[in-house]
Backbone as a printed PyTorch tensor [residue, N CA C, xyz], in Angstrom:
tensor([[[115.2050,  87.8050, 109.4850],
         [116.0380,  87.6300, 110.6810],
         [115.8750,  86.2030, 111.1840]],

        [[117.1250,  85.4250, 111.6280],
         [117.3630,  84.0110, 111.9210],
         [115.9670,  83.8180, 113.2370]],

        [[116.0360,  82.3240, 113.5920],
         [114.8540,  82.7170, 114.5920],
         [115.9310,  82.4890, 115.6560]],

        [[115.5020,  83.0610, 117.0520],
         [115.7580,  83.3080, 118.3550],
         [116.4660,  84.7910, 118.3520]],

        [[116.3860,  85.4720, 117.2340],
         [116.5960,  86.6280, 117.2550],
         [115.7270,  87.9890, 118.3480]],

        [[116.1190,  88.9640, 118.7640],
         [115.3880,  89.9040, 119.3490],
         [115.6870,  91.5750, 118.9180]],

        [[115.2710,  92.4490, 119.1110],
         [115.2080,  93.5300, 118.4470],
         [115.6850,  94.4760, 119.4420]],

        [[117.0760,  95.0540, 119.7910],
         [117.3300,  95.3360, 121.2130],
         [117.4260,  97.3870, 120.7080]],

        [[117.0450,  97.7240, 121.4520],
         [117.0000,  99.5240, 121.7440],
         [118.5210,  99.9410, 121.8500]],

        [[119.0450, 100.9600, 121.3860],
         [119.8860, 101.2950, 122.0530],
         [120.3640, 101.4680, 123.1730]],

        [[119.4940, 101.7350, 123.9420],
         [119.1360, 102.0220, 125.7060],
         [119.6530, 101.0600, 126.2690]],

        [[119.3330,  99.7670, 125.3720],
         [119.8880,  98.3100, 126.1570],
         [118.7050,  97.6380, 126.5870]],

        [[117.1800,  98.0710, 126.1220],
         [115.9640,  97.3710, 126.6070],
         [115.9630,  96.5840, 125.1010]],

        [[115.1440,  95.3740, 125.4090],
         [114.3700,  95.0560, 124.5700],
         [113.5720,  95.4810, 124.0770]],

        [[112.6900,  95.5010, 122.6070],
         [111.7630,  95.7760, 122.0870],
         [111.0010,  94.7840, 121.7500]],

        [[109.6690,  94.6110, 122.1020],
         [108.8910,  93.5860, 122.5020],
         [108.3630,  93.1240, 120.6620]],

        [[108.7970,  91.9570, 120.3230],
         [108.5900,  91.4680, 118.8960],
         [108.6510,  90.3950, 119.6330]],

        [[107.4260,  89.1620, 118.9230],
         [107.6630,  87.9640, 118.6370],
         [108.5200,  87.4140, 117.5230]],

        [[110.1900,  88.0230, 117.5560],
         [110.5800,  87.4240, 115.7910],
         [110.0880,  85.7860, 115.5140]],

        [[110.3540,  84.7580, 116.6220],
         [110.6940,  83.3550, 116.0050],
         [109.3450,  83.4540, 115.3340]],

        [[108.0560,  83.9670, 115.7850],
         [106.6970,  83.7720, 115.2960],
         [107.2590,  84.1320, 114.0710]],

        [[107.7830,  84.4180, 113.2420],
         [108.2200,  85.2630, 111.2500],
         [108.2530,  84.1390, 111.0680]],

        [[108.9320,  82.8780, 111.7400],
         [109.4310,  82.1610, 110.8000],
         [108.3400,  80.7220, 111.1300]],

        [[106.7480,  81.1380, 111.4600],
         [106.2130,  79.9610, 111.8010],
         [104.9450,  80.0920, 110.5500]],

        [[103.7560,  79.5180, 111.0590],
         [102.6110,  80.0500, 109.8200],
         [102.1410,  80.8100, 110.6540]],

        [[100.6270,  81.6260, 109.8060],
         [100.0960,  82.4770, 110.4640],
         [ 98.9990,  81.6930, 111.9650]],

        [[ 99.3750,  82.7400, 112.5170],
         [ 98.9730,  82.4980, 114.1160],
         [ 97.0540,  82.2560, 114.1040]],

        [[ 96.5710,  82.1320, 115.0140],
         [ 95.1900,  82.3290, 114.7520],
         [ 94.4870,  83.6320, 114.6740]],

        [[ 95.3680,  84.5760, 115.1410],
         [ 94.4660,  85.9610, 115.4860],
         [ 95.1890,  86.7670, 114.2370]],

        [[ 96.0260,  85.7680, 113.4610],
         [ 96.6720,  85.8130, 111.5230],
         [ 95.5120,  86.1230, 111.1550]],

        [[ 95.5670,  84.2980, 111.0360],
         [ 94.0730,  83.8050, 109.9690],
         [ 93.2210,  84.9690, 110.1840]],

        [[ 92.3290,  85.1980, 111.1960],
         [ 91.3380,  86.3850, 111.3440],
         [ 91.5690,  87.2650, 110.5370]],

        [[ 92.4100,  87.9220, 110.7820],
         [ 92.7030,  89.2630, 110.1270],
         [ 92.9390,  88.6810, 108.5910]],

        [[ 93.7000,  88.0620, 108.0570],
         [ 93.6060,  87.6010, 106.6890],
         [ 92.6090,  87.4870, 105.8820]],

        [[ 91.9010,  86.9040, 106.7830],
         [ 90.3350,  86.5690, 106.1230],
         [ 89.5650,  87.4690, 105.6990]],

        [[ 90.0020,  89.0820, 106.4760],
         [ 88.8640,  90.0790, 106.7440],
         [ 89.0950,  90.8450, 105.4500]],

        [[ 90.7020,  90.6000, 104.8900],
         [ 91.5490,  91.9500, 103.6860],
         [ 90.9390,  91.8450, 102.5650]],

        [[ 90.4830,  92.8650, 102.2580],
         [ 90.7710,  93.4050, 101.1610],
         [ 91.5730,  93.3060,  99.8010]],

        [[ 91.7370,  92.2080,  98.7860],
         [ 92.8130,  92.4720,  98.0250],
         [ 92.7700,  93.6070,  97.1100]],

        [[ 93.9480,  93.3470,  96.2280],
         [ 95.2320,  93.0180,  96.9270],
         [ 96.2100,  93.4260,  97.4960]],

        [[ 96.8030,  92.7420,  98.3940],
         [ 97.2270,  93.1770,  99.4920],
         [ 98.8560,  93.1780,  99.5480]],

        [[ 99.2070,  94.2560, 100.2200],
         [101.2020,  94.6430, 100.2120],
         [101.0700,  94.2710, 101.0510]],

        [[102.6260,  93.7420, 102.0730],
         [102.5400,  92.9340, 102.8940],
         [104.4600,  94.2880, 103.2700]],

        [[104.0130,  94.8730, 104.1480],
         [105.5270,  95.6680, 104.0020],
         [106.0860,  95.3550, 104.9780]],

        [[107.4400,  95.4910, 104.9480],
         [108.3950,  94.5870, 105.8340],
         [107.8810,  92.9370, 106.1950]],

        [[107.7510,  92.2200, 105.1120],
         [107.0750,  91.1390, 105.2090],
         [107.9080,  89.8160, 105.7330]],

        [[109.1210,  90.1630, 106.0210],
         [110.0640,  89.2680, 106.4570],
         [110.0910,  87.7070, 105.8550]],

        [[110.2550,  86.9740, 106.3540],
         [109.8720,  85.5320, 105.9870],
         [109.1110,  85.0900, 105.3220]],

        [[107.6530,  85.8200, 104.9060],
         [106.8250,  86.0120, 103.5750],
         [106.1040,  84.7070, 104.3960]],

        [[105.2470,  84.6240, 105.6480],
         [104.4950,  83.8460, 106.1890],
         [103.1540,  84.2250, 105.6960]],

        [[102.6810,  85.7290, 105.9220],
         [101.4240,  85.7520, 105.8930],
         [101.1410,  85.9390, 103.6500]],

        [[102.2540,  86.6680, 103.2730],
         [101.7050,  86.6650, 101.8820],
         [101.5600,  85.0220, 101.3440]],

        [[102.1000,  84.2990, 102.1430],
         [101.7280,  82.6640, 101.7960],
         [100.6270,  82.2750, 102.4760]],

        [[100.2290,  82.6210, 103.2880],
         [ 98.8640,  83.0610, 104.1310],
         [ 97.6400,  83.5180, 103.0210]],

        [[ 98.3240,  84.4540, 102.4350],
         [ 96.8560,  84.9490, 101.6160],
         [ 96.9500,  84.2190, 100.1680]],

        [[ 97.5690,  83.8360,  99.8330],
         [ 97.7720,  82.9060,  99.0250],
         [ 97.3930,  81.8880,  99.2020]],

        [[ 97.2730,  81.0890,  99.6770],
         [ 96.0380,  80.0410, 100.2120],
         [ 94.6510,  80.6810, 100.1170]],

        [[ 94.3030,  81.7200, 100.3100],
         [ 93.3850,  81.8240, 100.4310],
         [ 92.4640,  82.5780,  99.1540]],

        [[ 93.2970,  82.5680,  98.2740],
         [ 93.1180,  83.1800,  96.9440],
         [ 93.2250,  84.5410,  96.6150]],

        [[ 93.7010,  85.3320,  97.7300],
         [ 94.4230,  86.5960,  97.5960],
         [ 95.4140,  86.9690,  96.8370]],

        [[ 95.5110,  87.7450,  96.1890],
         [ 96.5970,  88.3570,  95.2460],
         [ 97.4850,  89.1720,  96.7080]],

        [[ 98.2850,  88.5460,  96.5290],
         [ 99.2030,  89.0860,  97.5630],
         [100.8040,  89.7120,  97.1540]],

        [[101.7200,  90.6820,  98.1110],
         [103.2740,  90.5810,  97.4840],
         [103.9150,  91.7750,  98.6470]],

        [[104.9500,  90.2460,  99.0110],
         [106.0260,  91.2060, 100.0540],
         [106.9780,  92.0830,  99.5790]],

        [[106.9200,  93.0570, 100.3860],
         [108.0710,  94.3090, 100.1730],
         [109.0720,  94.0730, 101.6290]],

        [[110.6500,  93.3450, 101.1910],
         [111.2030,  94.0650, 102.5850],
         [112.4430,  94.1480, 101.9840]],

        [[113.6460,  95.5650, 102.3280],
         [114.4070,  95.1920, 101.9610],
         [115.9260,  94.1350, 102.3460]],

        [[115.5470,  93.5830, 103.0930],
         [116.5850,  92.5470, 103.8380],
         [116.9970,  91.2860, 102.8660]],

        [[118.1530,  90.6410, 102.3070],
         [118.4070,  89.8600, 101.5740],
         [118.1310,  88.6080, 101.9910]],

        [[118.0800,  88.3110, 103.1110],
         [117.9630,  87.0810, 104.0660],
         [116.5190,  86.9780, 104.2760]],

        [[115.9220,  88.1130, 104.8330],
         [114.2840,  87.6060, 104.7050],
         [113.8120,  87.3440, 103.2090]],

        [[114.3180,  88.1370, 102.4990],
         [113.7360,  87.9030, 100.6420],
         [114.3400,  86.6040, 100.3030]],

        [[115.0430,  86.0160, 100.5230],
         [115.5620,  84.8380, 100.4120],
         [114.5560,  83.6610, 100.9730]],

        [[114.9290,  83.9920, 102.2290],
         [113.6030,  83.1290, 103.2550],
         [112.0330,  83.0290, 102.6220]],

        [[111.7100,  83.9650, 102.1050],
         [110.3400,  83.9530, 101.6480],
         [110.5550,  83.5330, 100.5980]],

        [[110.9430,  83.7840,  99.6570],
         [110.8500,  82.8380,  98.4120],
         [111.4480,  81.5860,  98.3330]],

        [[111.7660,  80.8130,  99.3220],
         [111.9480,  79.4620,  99.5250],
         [110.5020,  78.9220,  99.5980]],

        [[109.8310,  79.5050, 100.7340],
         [108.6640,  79.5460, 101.1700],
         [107.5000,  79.4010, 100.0790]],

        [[107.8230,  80.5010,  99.2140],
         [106.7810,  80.3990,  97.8850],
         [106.0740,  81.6620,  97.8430]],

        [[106.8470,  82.6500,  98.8190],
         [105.8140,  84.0670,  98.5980],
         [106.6220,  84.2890,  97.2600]],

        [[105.5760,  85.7170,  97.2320],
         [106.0470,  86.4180,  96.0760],
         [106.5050,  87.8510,  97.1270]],

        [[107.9560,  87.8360,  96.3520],
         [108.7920,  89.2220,  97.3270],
         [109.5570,  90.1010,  96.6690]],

        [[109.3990,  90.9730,  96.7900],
         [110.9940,  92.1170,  96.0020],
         [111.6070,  92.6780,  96.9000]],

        [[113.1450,  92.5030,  96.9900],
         [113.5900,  93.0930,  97.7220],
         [113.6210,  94.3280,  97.5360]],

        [[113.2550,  95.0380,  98.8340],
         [113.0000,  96.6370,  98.0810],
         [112.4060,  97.4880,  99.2190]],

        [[112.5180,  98.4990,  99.5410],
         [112.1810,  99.5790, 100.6820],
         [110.4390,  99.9320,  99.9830]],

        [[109.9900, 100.0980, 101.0910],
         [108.5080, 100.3420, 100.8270],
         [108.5230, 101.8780, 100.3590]],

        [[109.5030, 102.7740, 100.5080],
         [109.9050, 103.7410,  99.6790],
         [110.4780, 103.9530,  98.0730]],

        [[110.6160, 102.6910,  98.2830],
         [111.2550, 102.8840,  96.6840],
         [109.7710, 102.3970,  95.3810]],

        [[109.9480, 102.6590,  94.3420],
         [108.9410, 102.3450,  93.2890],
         [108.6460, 101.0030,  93.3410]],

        [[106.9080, 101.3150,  93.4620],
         [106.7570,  99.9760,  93.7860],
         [105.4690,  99.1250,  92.8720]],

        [[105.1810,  98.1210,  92.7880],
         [104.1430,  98.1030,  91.3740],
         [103.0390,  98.3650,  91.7430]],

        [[102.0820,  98.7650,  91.0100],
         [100.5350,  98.6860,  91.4100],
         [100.0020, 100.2520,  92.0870]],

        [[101.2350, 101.0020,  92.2910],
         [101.6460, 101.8620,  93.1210],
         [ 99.7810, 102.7240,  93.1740]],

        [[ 99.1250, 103.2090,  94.4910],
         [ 97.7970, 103.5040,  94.3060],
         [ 96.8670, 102.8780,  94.1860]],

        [[ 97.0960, 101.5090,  93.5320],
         [ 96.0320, 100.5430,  93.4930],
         [ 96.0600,  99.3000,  94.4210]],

        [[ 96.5130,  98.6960,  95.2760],
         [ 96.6520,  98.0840,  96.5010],
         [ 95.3420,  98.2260,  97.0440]],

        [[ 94.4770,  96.8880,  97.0530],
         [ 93.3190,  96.9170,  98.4530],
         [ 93.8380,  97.6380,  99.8350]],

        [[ 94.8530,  96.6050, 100.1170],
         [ 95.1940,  96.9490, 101.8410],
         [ 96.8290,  97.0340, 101.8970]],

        [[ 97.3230,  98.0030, 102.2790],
         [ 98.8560,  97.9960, 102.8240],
         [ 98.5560,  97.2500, 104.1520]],

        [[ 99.1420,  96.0620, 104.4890],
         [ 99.5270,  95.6350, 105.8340],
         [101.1900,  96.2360, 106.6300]],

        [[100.7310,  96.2500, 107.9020],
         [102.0750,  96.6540, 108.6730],
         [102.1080,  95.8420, 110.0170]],

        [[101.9240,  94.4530, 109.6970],
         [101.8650,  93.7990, 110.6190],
         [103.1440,  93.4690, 111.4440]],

        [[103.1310,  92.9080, 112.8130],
         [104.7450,  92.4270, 113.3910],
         [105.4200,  93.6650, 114.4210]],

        [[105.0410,  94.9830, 114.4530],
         [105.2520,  96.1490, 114.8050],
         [105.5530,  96.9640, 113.4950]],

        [[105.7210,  96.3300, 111.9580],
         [106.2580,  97.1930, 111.0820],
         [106.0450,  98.7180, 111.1110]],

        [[104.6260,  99.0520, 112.0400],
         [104.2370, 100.5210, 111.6970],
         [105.5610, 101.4690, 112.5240]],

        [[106.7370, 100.5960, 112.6730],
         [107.8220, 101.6150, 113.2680],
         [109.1610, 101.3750, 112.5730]],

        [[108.8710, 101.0040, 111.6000],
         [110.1990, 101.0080, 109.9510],
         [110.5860, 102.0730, 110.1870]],

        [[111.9410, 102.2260, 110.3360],
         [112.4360, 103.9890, 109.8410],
         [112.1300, 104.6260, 110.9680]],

        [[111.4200, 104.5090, 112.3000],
         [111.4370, 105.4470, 113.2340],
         [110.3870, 106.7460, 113.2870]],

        [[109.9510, 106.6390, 112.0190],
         [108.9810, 107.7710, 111.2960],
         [107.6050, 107.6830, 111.2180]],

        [[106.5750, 106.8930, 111.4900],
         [105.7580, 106.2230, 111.5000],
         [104.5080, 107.2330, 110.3100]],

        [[104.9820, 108.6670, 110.5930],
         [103.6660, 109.3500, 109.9770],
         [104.0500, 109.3680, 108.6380]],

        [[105.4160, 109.4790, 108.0570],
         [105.8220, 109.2060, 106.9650],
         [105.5540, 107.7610, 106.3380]],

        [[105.5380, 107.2090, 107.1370],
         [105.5270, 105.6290, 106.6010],
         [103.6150, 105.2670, 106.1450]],

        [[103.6070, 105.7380, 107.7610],
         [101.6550, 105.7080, 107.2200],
         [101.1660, 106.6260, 105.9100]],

        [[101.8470, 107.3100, 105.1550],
         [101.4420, 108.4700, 104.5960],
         [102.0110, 107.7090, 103.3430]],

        [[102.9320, 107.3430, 103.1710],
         [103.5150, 106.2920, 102.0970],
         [102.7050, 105.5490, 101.6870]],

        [[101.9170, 104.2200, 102.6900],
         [100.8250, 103.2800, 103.0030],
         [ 99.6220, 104.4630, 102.3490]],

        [[ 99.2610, 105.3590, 102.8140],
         [ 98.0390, 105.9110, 101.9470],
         [ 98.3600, 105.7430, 100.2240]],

        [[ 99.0620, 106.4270, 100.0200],
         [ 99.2460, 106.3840,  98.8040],
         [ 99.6920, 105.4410,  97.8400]],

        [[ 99.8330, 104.4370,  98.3740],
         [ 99.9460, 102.8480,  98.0570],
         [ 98.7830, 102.2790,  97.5190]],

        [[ 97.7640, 102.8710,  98.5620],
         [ 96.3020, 102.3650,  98.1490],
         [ 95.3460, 102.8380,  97.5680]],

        [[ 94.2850, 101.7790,  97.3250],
         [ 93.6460, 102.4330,  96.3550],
         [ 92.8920, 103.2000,  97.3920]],

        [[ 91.6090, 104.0880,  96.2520],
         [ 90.5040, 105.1350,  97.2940],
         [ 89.7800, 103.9110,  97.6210]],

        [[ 89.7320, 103.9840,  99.1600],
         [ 88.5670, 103.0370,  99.4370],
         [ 89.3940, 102.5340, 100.2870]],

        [[ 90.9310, 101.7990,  99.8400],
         [ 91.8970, 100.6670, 100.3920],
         [ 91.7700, 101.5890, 101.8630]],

        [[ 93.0870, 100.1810, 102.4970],
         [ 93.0970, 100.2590, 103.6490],
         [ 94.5190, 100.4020, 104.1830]],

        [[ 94.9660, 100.5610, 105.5850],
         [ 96.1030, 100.3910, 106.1770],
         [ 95.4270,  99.7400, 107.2740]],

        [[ 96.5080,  98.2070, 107.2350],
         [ 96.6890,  97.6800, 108.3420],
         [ 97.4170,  97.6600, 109.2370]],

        [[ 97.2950,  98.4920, 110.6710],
         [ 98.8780,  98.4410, 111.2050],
         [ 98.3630,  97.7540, 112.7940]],

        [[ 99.7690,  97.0060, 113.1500],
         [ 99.1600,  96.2580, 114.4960],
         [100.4480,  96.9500, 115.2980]],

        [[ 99.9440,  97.0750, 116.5600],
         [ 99.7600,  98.0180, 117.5170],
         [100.4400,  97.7790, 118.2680]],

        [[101.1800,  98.6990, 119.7150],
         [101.7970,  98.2860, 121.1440],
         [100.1110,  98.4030, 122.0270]],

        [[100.1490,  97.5930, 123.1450],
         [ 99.2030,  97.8880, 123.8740],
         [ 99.0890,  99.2730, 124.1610]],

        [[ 97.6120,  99.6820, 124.9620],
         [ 97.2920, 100.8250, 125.3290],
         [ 98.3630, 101.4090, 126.7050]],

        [[ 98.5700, 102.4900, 126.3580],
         [ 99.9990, 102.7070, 127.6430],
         [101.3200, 103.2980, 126.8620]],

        [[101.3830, 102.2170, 125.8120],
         [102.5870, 102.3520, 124.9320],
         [102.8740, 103.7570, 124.5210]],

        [[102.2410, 104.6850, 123.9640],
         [102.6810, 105.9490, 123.7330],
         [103.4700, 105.6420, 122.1120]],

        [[104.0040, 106.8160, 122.2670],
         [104.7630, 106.9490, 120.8570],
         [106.1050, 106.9880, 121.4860]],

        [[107.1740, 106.5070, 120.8450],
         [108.6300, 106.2020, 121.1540],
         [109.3750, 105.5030, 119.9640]],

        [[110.1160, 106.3030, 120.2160],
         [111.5560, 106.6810, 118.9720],
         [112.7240, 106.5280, 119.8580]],

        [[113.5040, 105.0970, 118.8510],
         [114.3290, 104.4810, 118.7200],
         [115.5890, 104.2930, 118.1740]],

        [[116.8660, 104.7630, 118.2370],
         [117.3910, 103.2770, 117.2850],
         [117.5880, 102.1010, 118.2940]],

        [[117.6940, 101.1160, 116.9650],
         [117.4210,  99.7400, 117.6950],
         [118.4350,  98.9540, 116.4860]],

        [[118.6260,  97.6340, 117.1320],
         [119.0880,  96.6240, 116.3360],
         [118.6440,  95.3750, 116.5240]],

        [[118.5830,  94.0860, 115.2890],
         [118.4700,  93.1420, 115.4840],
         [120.1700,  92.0000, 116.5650]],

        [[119.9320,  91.0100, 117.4890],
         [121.0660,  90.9400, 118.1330],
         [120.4380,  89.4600, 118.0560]],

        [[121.4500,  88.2580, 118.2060],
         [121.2130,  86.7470, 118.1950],
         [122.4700,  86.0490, 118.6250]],

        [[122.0900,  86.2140, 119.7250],
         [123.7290,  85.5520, 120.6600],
         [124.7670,  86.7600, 120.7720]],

        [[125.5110,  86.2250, 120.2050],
         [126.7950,  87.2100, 120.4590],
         [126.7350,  88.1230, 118.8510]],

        [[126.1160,  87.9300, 118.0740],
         [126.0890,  88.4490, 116.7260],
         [124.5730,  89.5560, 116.6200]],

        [[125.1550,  90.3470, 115.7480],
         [124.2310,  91.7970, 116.3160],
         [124.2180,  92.4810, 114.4790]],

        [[122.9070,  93.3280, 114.1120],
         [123.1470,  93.7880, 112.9050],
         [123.1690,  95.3030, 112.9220]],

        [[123.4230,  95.7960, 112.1430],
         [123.3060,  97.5480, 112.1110],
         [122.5370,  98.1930, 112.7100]],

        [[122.3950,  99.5750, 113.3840],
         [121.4870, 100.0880, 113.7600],
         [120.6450, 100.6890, 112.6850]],

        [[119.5200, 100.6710, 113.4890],
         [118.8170, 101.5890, 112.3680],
         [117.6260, 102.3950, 113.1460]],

        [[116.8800, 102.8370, 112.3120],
         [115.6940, 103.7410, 113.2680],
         [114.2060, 103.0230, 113.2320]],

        [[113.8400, 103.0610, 114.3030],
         [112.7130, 102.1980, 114.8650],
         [111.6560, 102.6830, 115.9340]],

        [[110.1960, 102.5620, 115.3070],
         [109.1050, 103.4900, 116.6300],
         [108.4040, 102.4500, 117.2510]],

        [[108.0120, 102.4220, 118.2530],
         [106.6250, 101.9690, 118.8360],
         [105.7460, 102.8160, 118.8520]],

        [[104.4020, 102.2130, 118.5370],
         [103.4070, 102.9860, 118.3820],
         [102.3490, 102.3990, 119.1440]],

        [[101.6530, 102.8700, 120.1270],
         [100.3310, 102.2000, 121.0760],
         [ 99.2700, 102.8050, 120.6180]],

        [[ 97.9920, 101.8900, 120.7170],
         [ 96.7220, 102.5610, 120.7300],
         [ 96.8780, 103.5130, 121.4260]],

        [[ 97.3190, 103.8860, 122.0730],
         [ 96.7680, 105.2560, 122.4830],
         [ 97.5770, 106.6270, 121.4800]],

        [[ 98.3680, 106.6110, 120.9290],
         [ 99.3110, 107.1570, 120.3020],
         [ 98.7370, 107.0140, 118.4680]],

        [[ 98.0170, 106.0480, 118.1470],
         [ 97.8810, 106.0990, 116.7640],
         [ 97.0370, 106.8660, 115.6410]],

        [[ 95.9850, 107.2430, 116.9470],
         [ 95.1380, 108.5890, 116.0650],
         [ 95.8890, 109.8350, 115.7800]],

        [[ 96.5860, 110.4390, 116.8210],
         [ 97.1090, 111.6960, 116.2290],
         [ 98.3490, 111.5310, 114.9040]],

        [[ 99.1850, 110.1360, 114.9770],
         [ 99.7880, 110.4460, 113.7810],
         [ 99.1050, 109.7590, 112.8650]],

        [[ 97.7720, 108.7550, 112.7640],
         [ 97.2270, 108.6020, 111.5480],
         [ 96.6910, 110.0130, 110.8290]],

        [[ 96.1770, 110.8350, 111.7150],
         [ 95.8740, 112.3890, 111.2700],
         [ 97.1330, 112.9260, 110.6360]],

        [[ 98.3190, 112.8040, 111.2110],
         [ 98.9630, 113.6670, 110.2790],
         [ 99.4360, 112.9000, 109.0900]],

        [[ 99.2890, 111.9230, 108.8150],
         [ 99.4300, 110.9680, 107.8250],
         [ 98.3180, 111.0670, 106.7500]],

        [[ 97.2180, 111.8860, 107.0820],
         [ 96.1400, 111.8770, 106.2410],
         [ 94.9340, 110.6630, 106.3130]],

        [[ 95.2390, 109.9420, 107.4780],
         [ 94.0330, 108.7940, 107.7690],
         [ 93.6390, 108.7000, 108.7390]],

        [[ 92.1450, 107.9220, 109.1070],
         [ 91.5480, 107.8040, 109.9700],
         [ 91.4610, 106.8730, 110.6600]],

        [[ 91.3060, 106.5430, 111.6380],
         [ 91.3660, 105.4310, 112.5760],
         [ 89.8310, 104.5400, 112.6150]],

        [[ 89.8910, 104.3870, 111.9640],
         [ 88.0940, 103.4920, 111.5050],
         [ 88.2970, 102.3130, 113.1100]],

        [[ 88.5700, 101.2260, 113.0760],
         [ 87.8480, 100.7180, 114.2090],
         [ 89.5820, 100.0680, 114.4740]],

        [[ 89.7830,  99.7570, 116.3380],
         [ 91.0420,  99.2940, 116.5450],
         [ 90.3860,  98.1480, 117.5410]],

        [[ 91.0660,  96.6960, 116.6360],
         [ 90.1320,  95.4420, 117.6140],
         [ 91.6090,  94.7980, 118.1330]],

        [[ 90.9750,  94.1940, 119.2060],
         [ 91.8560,  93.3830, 120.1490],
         [ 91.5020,  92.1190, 120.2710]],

        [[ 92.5060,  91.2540, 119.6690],
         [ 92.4570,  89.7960, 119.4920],
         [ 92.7790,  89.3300, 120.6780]],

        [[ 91.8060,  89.3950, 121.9690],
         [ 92.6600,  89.1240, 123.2900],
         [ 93.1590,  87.5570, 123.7940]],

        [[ 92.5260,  86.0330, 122.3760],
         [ 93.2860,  85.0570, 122.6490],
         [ 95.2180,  85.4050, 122.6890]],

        [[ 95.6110,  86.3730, 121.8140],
         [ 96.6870,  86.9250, 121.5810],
         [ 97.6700,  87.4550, 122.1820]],

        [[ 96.3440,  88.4550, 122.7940],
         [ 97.1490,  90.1840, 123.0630],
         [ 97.2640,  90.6850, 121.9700]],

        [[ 96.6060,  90.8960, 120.9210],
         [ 97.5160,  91.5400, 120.1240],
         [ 96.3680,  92.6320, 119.0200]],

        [[ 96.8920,  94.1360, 119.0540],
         [ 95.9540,  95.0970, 118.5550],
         [ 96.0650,  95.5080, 117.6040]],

        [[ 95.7080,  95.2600, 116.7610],
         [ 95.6020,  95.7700, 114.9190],
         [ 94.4240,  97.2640, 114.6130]],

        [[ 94.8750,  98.1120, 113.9370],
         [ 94.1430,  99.0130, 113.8100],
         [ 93.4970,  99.3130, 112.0990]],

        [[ 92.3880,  99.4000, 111.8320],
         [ 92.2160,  99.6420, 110.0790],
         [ 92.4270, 101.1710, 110.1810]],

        [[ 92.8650, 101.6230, 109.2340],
         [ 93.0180, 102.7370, 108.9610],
         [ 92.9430, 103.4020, 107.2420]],

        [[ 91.8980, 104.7090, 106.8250],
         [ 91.2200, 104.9140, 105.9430],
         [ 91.6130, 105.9720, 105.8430]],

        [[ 91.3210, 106.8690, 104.4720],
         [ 91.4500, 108.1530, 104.4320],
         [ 90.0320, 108.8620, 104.5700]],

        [[ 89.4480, 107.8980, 104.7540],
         [ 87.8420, 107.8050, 104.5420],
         [ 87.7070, 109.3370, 105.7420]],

        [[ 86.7410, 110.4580, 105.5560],
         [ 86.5060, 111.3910, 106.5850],
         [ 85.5600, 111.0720, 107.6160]],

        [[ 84.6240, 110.7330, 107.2670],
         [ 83.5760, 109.9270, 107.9370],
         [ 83.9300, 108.6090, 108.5510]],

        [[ 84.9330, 108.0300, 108.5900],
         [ 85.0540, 106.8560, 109.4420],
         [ 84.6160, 106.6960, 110.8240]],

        [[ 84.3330, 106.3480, 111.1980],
         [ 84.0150, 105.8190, 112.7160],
         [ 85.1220, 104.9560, 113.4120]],

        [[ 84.9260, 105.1190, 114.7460],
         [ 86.4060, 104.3890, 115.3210],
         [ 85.4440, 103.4550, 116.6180]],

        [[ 85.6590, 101.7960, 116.1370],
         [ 84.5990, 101.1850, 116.7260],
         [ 86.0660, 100.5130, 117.1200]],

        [[ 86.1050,  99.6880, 118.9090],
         [ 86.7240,  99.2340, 119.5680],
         [ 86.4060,  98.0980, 120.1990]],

        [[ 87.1130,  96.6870, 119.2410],
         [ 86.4140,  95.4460, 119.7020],
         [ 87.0750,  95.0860, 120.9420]]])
């Protein structure tokens, strides 16, 4: 999506995305989290292919999944590696993935979030991870359609969730994962959660 773009609800509210941030490098409370993954790492709805050029620097085996022609375009200018392609559809490596990321709000693709997280399990390997970053605490769970809009020019609707810490344990459970630890990058604002199939996980809150 072009930058000065915004992500508007049907309702007529906004939906709180930093898009122009897609089209910058990774932020600092990025880097962090980059540093911490696991390869190798899916990068779903990866838009502009910032952070899989992100882990690529950093010697990560990395690779975006989105299906938008314009972001897959955008990123491989860039130098990611991308397929255009729904994180539903066949995908390589399929099970063996360190970490599914769902960074940007992605954990609300499709409107479905427990389906999507449940997809993300099985993406990864035993052990791997799901990365999904978060609405603040408050946020709840909320189901959408929404569209991308940029001036007077607007794209299809489609279906879209927010998901808040407070809302992400019960559908990581029905997704089959656990909420291992949810940290808050508060130079940011901004809350990323790991998530495991692991039973024994612990849920530690930086």
């Amino acid at each position: 999506m072009a930058a000065g773009a915004v992500l508007r609800a049907e309702h007529g509210g906004v939906i709180a995305l930093e898009c122009d941030r897609w089209h910058g490098e990774p932020t600092s409370a990025e880097a962090r989290l980059l540093a911490g993954l696991r390869g190798p790492v899916l990068d779903v709805g990866c838009g502009p292919g910032r952070l899989v050029v992100g882990l690529a620097r950093l010697g990560v085996l990395a690779l975006g999944v989105d299906p938008a022609p314009g972001a897959v375009t955008a990123a491989r200018r860039r130098g990611a590696a991308v397929l255009q392609r729904s994180v539903f559809d066949r995908l390589p490596r399929e099970g063996r993935w360190g970490t599914a990321l769902l960074v940007d709000g992605n954990i609300g693709i499709g409107g479905e979030p427990v389906r999507l997280l449940a997809r993300c399990r099985a993406l990864v390997a035993a052990g791997g991870t799901v990365i999904a970053e978060l609405h603040p605490p408050g946020t709840g769970y909320r189901r959408h359609r929404a569209r991308f809009e940029r001036g007077a020019a607007s794209g299809p609707w489609f279906g879209w969730a927010q998901v808040g810490v407070d809302a992400v344990d019960s559908l990581a459970s029905r997704a089959g994962l656990t909420v291992d630890r949810v940290d808050h990058f508060v130079f940011e604002d901004r809350w990323f959660a790991e998530l495991t199939s692991a039973e024994d996980a612990g849920r530690v809150v930086a």
